[in-house]
N, C-alpha and C positions, 0 to 999 in steps of 0.2 A: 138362355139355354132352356132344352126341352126338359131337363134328367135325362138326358140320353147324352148327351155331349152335343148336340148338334143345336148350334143356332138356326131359329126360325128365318132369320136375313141370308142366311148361305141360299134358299132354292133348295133345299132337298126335301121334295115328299117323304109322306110318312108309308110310301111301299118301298122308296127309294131308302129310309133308312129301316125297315125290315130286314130286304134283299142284303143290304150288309150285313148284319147281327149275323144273318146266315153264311155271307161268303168269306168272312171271319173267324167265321170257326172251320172253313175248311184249311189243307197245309198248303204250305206257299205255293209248291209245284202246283198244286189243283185250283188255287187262287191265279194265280201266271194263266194257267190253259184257257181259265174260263174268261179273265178277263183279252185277252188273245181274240175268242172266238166270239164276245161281244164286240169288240171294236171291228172286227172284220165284217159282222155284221150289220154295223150300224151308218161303214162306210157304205158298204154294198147297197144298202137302201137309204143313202142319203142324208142320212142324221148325221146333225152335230153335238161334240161332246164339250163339255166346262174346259177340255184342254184344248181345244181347236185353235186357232192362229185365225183371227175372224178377216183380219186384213188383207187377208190374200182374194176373200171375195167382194173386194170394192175397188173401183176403177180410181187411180190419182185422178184428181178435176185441175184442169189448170188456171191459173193464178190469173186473176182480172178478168174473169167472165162474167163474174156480178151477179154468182149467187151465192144464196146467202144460205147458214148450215141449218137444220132445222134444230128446234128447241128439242131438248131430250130428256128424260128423269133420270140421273146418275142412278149409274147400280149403288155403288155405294157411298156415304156421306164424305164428304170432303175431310181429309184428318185421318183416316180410316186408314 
């Protein structure tokens, strides 16, 4: 943990955990709007978010083609 609550392993920068400290002190309504008016815009230009569904953007491969998956580094440690 930083003292902030945020493990270094989650991926969240340090404007990334700013921009909360501030969007957490605003009241739900105005936390709902803004975050509303983030996602629309990040759809609009293409970005993806930590809650995105990634498997809708890869093709099933079919079985017995004879290739092989590539090596990966796990997001997170096995146990986890």
């Amino acid at each position: 943990m930083d003292g902030k609550g945020w493990r270094p392993e989650y991926g969240i920068s340090a404007e990334g955990i700013e921009i909360l400290g501030f969007v957490e002190a605003l009241p739900p309504e105005v936390r709902r709007e803004l975050a509303d008016a983030i996602e629309a815009t990040c759809k609009r230009e293409g970005y993806l978010s930590l809650h995105d569904d990634l498997r809708r953007l890869f093709k099933p491969r079919p079985h017995g083609t004879g290739d092989k998956l590539a090596k990966v580094i796990p997001l997170f440690p096995r146990g986890v």
